[in-house]
N, C-alpha and C positions, 0 to 999 in steps of 0.2 A: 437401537440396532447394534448387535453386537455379536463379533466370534469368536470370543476370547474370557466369557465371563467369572473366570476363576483366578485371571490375572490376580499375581501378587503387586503392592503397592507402596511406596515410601516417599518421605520426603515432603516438601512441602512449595507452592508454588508462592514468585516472588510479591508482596503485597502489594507493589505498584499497579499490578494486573488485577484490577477490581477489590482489590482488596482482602480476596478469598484466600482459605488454608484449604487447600483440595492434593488430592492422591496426584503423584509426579508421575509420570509415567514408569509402566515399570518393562514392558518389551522396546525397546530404540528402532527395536524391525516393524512395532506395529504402525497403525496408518488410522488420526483419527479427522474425520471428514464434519466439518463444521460450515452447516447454512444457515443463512441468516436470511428470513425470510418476514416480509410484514404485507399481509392482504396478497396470500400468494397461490388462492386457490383452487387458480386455472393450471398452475404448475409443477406444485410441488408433488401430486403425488407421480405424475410423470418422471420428476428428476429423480424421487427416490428408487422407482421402478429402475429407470436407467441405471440408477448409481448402484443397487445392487446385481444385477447381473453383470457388470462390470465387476465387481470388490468379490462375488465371492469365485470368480475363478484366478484372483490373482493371485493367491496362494498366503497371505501373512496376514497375522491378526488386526483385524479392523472393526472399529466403530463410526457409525456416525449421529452427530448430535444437528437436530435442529431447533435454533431461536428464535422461536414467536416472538416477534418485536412490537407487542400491544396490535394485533390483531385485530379487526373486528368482523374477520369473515372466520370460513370452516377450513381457516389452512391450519390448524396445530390438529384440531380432529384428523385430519387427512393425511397427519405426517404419523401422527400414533398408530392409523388405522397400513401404515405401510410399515411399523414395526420400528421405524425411529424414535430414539430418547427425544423425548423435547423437553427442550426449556423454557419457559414463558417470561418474558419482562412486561410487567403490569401495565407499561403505558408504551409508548414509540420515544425508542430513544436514539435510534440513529441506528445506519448499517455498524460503525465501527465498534459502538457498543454493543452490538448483539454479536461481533465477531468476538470481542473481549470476554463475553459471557460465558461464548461459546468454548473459545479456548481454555481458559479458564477450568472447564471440567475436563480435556481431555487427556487422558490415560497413559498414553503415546508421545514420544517427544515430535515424530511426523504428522505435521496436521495438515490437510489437505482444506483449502476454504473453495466453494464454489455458489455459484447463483441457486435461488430456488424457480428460475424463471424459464429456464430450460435453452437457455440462450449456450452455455459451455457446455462440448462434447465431454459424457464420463468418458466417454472411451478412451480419451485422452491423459487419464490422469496413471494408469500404470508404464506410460512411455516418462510420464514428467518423474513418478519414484525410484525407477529405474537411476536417476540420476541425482535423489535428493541425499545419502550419507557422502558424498564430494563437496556439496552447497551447501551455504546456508538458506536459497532460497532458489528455488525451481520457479520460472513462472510462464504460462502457456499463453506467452505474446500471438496476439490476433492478426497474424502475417499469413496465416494456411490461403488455401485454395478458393475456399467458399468465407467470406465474412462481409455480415450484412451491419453492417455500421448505417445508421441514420444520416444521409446525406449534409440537414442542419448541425452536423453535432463532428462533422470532421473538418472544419479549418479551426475551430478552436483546439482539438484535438491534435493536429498539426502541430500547430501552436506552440501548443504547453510543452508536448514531447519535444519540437527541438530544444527549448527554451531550458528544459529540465535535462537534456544532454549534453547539452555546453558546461552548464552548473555544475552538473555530476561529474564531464569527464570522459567519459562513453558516452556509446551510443546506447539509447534504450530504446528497444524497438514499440516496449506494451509499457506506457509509465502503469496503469491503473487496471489494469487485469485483472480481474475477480475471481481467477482462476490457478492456482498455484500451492506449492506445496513451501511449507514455510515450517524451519525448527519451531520448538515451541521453545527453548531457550532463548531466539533471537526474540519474539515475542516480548518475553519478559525482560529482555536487556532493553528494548524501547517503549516499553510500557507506557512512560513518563511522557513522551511527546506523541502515542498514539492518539487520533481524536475518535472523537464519537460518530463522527457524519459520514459520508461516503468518501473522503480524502485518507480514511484510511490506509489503502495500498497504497495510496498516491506514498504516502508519509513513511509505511514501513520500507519502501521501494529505494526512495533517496536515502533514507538512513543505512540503510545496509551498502548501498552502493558510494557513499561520498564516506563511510568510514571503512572502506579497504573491503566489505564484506565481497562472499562470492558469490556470485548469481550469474545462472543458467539461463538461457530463453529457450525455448521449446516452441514450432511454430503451430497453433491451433488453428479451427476453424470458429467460426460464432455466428450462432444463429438467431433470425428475430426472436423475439422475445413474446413467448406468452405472457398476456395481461398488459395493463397501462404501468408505463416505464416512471419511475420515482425520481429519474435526472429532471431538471431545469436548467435553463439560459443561464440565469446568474450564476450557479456553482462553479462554473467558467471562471468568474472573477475570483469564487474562493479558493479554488484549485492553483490560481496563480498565484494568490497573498501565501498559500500554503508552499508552494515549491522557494520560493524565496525566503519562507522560515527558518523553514526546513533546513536550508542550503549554508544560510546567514548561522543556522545553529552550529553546525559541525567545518564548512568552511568559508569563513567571510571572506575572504579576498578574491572570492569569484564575483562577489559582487562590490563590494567595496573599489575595487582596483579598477574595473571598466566605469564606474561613477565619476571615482577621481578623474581619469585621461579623459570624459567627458567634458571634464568643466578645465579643465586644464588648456584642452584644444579652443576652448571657446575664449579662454583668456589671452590663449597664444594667437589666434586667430587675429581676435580685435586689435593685439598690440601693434600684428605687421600691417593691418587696415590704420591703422590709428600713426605707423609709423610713416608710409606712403599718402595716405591719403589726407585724415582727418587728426583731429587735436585727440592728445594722450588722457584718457578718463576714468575714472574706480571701476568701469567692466574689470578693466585687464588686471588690476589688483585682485578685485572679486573673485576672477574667475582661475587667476594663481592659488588665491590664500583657500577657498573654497575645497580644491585637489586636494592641497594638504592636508588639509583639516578632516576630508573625507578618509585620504590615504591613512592620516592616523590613525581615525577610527576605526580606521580595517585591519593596520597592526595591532592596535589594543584587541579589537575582537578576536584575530585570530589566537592570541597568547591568552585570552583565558578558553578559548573552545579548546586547543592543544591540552591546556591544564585540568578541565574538563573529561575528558577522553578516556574511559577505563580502558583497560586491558584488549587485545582483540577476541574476536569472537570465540577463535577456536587456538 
């Protein structure tokens, strides 16, 4: 689905991004809209309903693609049958590689990612572009009026987003929004630590924010979700080893440094126990030499991420 199809085209996009040679975008005002959708076919043709009578009164050229991500129901027929490109990956490779795929083709340096589940308002995404050539990354944190979040799925949720705002620096109201409009340049600058699974926003979200990038929040609403939901309990766990990669990649002394005064205080602790009460023991060594050893490692890591570090975004 497209309203632009005579666009002119150059360039080549970066190979860490799937590894594709495809057309760079060639309007910077167009706007291209990438789902990622696997066994989605109580929803999608709803979303794309939705999604265009929203896109085509918003005035600028737009496409949108969607990725069959090994399917086994009638959502690519239903997405073709509403006029969307699709693109099919032969087996299920993950939300973040069907986004990768997706981007990948698009024409437009403004890519707009949303669900194919019908859970994010379109209507929402011409308030989020309105403010995407300021940002690097627009995204429609789930703070609106009306959002129906799964009761079992917000103290983990909690969680992580404080946990990922200390890290970061700021506050983040939405770590993992599926909602959002994102250059396609930043894309291709974090190619290399994008994953495949659903920790994708999680991943492109801290990378832009813990390296100076700029990022808008936007407050949306979110609604239940047609069809059975693709999250489990345990991605919880992954969603955390991932925010502390992530964080360890670009700045370790967020974590490195509260480790160290951890074992630090434990050493200091014991010694004034040990000093009043009980006999002097290798804790209090341990729990000295331990800090340092930690702390160092947090100076070594921070001076090769520094070293690490291209250029900024813009």
């Amino acid at each position: 689905m497209t309203t632009d199809p005579s666009a002119d085209s150059s360039g080549h996009l970066a190979p860490a991004l799937e590894g594709r040679t495809v057309p760079a975008p060639a309007h910077r005002e167009g706007v291209t809209v990438v789902i990622p959708a696997y066994n989605e076919e109580a929803g999608i043709a709803p979303t794309l309903a939705e999604l265009r009578s929203v896109m085509q009164g918003h005035g600028r050229p737009w496409e949108v693609i969607v990725v069959d991500d090994g399917s086994t129901d009638a959502t690519a027929e239903l997405a073709r049958s509403e006029g969307a490109e699709v693109v099919r990956l032969p087996q299920n490779r993950g939300y973040g590689a069907a986004l990768k795929a997706g981007i990948a083709r698009a024409r437009f340096e403004f890519v707009v990612i949303t669900d194919a589940d019908g859970t994010y308002p379109a209507a929402a995404i011409p308030a989020l572009l309105e403010h995407a050539a300021d940002f690097d990354m627009v995204v429609g944190a789930r703070t609106g009026a009306s959002v129906h979040v799964p009761a079992a799925r917000r103290p983990a949720k909690w969680f992580l987003g404080r946990l990922a705002s200390y890290l970061a620096g700021q506050d983040i109201p939405d770590l993992n929004s599926g909602l959002r409009v994102v250059r396609r340049s930043v894309v291709e600058r974090y190619a290399h630590l994008l994953p495949s699974g659903f920790s994708f926003t999680t991943t492109i979200t801290l990378a832009v924010l813990v390296n100076d990038g700029l990022v808008r929040w936007h407050p949306i609403d979110y609604r239940p979700r047609l069809g059975a939901s693709k999250i489990r309990p345990l991605h919880a766990f992954d969603f955390l080893m991932l925010i502390l990669r992530t964080v360890v990649f670009f700045n370790p002394l967020k974590v490195f440094l509260p480790a160290g005064a951890v074992l630090f205080l434990i050493g200091f602790a014991k010694f004034v126990w040990d000093l009043f009460v009980g006999n002097f023991s290798e804790t209090v060594v341990m729990g000295f030499l331990g800090a340092v050893v930690v702390w160092c490692v947090g100076l070594l890591s921070d001076q090769i991420a520094r070293t690490g570090l291209g250029p900024r975004l813009r």
